[in-house]
Structures are given as structure tokens and as C-alpha cells.
Biopython code that builds the backbone (N, CA, C, O; Angstrom):
import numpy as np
from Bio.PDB.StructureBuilder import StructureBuilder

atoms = [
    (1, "UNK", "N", (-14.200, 5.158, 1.179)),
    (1, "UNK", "CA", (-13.075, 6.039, 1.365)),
    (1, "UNK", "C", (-12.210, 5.946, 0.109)),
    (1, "UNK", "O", (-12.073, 4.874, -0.481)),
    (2, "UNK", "N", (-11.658, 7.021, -0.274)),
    (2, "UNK", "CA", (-10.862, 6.871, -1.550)),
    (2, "UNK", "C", (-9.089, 7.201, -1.133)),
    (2, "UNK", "O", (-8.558, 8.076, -0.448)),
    (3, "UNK", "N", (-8.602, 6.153, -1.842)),
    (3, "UNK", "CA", (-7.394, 6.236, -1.592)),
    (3, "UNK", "C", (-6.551, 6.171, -3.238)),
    (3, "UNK", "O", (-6.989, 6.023, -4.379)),
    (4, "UNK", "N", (-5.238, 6.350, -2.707)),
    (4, "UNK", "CA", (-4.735, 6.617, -4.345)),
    (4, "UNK", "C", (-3.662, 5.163, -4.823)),
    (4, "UNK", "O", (-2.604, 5.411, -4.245)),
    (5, "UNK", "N", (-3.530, 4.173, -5.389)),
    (5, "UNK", "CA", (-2.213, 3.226, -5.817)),
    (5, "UNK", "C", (-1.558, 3.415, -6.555)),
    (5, "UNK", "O", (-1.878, 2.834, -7.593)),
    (6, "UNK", "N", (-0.460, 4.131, -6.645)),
    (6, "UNK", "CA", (0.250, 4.165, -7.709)),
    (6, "UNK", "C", (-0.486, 4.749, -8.586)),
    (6, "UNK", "O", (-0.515, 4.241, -9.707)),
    (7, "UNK", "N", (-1.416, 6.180, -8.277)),
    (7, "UNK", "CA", (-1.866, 7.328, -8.567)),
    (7, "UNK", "C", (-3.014, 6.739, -9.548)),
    (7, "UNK", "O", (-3.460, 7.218, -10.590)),
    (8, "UNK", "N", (-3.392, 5.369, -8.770)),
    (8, "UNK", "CA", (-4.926, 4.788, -9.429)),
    (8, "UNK", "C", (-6.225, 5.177, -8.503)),
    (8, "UNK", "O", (-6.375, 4.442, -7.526)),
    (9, "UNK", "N", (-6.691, 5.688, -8.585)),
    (9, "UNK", "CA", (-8.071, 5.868, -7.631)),
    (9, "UNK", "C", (-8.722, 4.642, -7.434)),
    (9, "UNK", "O", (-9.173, 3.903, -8.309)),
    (10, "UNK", "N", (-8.741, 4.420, -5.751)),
    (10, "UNK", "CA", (-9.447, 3.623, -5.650)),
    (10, "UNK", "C", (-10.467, 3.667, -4.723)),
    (10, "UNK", "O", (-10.679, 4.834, -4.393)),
    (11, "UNK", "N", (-11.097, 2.972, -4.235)),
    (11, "UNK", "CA", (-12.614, 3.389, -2.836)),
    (11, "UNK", "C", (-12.246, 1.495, -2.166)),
    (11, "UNK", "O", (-12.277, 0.349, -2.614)),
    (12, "UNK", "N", (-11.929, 2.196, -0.883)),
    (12, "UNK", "CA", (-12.120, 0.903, 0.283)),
    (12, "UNK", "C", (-12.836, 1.084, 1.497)),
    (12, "UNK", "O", (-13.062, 2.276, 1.709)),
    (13, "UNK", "N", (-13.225, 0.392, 2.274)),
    (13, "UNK", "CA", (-13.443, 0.369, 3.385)),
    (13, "UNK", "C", (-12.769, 1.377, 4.442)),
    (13, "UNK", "O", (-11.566, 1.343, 4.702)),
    (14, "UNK", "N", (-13.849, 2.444, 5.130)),
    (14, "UNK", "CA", (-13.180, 3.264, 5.934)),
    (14, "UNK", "C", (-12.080, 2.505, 6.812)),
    (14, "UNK", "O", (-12.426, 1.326, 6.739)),
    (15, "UNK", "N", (-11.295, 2.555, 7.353)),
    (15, "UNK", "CA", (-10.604, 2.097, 8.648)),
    (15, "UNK", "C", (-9.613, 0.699, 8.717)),
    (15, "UNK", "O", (-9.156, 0.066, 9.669)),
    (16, "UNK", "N", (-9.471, 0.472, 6.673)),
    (16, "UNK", "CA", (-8.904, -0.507, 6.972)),
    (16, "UNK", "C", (-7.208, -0.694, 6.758)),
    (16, "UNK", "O", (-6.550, 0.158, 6.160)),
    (17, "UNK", "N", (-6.583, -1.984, 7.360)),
    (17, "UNK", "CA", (-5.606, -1.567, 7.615)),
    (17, "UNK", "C", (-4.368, -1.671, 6.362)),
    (17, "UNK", "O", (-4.744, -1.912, 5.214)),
    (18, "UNK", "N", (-3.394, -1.542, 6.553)),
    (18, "UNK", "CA", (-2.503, -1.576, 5.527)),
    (18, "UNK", "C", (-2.463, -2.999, 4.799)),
    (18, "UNK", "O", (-2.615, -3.061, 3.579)),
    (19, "UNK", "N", (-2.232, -4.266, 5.664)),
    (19, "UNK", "CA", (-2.222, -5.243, 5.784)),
    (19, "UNK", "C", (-3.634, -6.133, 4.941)),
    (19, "UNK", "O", (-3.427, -6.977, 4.070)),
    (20, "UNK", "N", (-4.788, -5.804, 5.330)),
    (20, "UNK", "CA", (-6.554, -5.643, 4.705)),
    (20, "UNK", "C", (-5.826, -5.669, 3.408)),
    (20, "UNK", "O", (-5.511, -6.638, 2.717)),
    (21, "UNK", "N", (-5.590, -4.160, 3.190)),
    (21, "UNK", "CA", (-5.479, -3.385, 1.652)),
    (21, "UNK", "C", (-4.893, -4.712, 0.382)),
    (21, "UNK", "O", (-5.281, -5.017, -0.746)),
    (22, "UNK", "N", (-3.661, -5.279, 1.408)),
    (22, "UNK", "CA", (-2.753, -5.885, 0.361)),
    (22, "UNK", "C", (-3.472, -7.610, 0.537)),
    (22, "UNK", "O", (-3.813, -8.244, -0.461)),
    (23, "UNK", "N", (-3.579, -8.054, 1.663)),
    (23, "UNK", "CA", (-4.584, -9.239, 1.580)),
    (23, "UNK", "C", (-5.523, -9.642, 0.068)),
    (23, "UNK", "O", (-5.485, -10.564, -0.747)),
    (24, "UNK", "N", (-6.490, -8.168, 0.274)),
    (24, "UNK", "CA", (-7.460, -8.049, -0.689)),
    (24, "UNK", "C", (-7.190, -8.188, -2.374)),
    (24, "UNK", "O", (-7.921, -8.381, -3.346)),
    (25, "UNK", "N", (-5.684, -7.975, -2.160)),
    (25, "UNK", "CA", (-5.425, -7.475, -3.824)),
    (25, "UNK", "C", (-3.892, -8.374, -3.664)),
    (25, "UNK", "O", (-2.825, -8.168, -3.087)),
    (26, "UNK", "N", (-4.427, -9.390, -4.463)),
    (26, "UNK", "CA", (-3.030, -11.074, -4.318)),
    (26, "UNK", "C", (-2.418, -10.983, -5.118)),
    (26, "UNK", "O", (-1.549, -11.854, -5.079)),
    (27, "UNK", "N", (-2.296, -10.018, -6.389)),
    (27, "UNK", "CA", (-1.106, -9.396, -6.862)),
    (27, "UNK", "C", (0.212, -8.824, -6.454)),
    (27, "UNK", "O", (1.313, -8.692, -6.988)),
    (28, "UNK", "N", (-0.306, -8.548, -5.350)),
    (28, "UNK", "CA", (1.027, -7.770, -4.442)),
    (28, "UNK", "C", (2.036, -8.790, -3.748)),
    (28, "UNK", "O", (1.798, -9.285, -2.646)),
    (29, "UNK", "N", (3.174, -9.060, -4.485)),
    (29, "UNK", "CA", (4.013, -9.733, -3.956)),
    (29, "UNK", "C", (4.197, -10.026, -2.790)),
    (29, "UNK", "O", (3.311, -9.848, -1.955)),
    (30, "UNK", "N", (5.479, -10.577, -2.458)),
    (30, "UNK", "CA", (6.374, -10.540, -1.254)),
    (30, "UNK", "C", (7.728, -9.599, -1.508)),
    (30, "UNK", "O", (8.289, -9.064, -0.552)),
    (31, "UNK", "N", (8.181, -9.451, -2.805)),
    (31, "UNK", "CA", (9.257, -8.804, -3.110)),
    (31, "UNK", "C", (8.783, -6.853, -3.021)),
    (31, "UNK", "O", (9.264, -5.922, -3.666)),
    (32, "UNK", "N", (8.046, -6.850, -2.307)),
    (32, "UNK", "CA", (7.913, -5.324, -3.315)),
    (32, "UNK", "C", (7.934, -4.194, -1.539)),
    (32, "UNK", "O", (7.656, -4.355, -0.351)),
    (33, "UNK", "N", (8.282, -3.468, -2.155)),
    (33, "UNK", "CA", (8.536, -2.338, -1.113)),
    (33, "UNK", "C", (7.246, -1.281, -1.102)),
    (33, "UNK", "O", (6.779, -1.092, -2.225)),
    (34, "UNK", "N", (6.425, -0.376, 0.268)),
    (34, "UNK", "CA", (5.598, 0.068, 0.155)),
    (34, "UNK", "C", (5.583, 1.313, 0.563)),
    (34, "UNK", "O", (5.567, 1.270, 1.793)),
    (35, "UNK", "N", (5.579, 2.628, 0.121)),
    (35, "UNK", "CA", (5.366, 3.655, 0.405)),
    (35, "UNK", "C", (4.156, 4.388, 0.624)),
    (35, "UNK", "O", (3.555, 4.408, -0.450)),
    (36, "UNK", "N", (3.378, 5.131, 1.694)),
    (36, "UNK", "CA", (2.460, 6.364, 2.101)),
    (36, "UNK", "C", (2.720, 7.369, 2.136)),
    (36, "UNK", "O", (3.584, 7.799, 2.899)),
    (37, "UNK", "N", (1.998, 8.152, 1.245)),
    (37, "UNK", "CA", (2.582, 9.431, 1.101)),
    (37, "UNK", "C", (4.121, 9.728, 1.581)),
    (37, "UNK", "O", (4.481, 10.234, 2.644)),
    (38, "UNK", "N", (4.904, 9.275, 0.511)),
    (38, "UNK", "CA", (6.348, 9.557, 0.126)),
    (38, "UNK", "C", (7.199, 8.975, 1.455)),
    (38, "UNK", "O", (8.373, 9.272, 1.677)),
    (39, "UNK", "N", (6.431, 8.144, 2.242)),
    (39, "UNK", "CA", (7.214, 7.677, 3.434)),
    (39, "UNK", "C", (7.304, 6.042, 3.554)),
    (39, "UNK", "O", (6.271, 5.533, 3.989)),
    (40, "UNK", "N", (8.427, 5.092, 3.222)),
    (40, "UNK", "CA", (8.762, 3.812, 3.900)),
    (40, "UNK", "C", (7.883, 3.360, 4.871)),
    (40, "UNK", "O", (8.047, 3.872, 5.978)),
    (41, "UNK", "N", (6.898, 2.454, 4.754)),
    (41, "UNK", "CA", (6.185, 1.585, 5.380)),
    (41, "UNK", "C", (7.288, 0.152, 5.508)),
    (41, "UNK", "O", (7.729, -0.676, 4.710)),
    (42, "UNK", "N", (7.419, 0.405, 6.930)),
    (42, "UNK", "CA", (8.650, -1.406, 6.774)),
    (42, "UNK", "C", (7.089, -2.671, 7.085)),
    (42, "UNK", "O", (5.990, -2.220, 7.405)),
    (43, "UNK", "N", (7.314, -4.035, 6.922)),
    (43, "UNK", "CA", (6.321, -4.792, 7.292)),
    (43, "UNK", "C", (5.986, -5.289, 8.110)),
    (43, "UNK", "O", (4.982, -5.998, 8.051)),
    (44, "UNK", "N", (6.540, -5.159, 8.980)),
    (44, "UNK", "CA", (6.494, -5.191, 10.712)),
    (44, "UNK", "C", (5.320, -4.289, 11.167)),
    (44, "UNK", "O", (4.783, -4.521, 12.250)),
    (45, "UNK", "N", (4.805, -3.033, 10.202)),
    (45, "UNK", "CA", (4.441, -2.138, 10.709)),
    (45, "UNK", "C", (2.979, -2.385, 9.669)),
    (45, "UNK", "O", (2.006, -1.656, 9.862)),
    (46, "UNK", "N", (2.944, -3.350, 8.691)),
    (46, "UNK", "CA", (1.338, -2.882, 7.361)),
    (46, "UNK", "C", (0.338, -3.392, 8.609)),
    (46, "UNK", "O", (-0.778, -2.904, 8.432)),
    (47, "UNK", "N", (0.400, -4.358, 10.013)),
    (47, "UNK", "CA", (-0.860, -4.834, 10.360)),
    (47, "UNK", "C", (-1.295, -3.797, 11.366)),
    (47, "UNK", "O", (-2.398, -3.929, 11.897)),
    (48, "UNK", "N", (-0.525, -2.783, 11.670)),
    (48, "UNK", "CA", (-0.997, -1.721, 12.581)),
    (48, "UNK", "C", (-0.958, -0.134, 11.691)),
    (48, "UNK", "O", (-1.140, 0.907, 12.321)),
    (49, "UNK", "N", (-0.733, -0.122, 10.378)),
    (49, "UNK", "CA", (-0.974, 0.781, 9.853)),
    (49, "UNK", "C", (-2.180, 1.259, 9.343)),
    (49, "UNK", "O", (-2.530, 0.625, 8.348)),
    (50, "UNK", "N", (-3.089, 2.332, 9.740)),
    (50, "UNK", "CA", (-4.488, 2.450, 9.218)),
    (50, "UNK", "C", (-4.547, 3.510, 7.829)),
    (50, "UNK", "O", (-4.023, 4.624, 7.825)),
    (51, "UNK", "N", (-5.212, 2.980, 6.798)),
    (51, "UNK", "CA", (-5.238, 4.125, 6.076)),
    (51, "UNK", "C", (-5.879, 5.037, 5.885)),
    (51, "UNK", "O", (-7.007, 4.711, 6.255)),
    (52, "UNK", "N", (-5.901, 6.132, 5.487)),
    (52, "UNK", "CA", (-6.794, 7.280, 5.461)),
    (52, "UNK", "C", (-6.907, 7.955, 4.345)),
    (52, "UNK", "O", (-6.175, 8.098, 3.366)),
    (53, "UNK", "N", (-8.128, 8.419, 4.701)),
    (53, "UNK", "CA", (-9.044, 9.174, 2.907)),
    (53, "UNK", "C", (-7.538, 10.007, 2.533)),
    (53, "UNK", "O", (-6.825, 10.807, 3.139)),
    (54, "UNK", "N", (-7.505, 9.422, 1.359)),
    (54, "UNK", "CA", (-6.482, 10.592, 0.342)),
    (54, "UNK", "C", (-5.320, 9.873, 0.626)),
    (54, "UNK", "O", (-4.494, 10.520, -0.018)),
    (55, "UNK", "N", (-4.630, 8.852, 1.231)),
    (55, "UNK", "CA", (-3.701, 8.640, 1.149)),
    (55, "UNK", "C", (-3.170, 8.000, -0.140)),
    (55, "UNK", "O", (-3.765, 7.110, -0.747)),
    (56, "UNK", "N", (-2.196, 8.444, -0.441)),
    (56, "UNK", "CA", (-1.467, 7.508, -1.444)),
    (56, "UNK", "C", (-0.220, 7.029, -1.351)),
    (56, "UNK", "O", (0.877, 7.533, -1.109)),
    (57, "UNK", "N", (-0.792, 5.460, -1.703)),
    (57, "UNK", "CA", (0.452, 4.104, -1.953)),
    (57, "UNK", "C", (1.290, 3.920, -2.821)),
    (57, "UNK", "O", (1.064, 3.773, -4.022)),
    (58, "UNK", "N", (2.081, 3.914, -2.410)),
    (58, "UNK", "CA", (3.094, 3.577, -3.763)),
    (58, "UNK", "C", (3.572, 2.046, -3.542)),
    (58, "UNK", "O", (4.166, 1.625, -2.549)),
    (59, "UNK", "N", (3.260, 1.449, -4.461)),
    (59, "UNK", "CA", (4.504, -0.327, -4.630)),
    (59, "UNK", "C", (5.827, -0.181, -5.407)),
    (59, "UNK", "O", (5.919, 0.103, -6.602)),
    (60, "UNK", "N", (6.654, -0.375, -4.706)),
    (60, "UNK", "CA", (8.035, -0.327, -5.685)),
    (60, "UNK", "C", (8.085, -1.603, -5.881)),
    (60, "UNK", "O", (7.903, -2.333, -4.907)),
    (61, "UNK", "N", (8.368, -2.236, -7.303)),
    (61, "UNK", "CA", (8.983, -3.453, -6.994)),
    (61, "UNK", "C", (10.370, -3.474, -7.745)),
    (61, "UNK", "O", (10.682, -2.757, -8.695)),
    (62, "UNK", "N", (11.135, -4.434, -7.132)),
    (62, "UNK", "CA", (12.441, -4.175, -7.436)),
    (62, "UNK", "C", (12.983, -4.448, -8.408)),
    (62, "UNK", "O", (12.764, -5.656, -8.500)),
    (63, "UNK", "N", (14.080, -3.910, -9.979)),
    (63, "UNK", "CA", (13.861, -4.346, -11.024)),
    (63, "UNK", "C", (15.466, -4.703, -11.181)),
    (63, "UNK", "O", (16.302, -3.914, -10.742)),
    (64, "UNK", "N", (15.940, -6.205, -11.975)),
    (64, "UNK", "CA", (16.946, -6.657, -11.992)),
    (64, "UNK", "C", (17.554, -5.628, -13.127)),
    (64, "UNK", "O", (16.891, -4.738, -13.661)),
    (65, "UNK", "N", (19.080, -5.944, -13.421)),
    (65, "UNK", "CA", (19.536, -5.030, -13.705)),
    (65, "UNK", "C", (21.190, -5.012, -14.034)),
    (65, "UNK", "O", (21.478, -6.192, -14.238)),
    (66, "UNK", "N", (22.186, -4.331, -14.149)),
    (66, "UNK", "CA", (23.238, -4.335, -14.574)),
    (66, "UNK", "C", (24.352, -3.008, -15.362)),
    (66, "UNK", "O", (25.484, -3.301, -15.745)),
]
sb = StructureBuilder()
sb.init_structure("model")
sb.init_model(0)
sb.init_chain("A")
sb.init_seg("    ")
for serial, (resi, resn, name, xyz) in enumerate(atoms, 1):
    if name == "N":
        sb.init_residue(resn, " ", resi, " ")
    sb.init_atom(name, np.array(xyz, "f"), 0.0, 1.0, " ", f" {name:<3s}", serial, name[0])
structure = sb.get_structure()
């Protein structure tokens, strides 16, 4: 299944879950915020979120500042 990261093409496993996605890939903080198609994923919600062909993720992570 192809899905999009931060408008990177990628191919995963049909049916897996939000939670899977970020497991798999240990780059992904604890600090970082996650968007599906332009919508707030809170984390209460990545182990019951399923993804689907064409979706795209966005990672915000948060940048210090002044």
C-alpha cells in the first residue's frame, strides 16, 4: 500500500495501524505532532487509527524559537 510522509512515498503493509507506522520508523520522536490528510491525529487515538492507500502524514516537530 502506498502512503505519503511528509510528501515522501512510501509502500507499507495493507491495514496497518498508525501506531505500527511509527513503531517501525524509531526516528519519530515523542515531541512531534501528527497530521492525516490535513487533520490532528491526538495519541490516544495512533493505536486505533488505520491507514489507508494515499493517505498522507505529516510530522510537525516543534521548533524553539524567540
Amino acid at each position: 500500500m502506498i502512503i505519503y510522509l511528509n510528501d515522501t512515498r512510501l509502500t507499507i503493509e495493507a491495514s496497518s495501524t498508525l501506531q505500527q507506522f511509527i513503531e517501525q520508523r524509531k526516528a519519530v520522536g515523542a515531541h512531534v505532532a501528527i497530521a492525516i490528510n490535513n487533520e490532528f491525529v491526538p495519541k490516544f487515538m495512533y493505536a486505533n487509527t488505520i491507514l489507508r492507500e494515499g493517505d498522507r502524514i505529516d510530522l510537525i516537530v516543534p521548533m524553539q524559537g524567540g
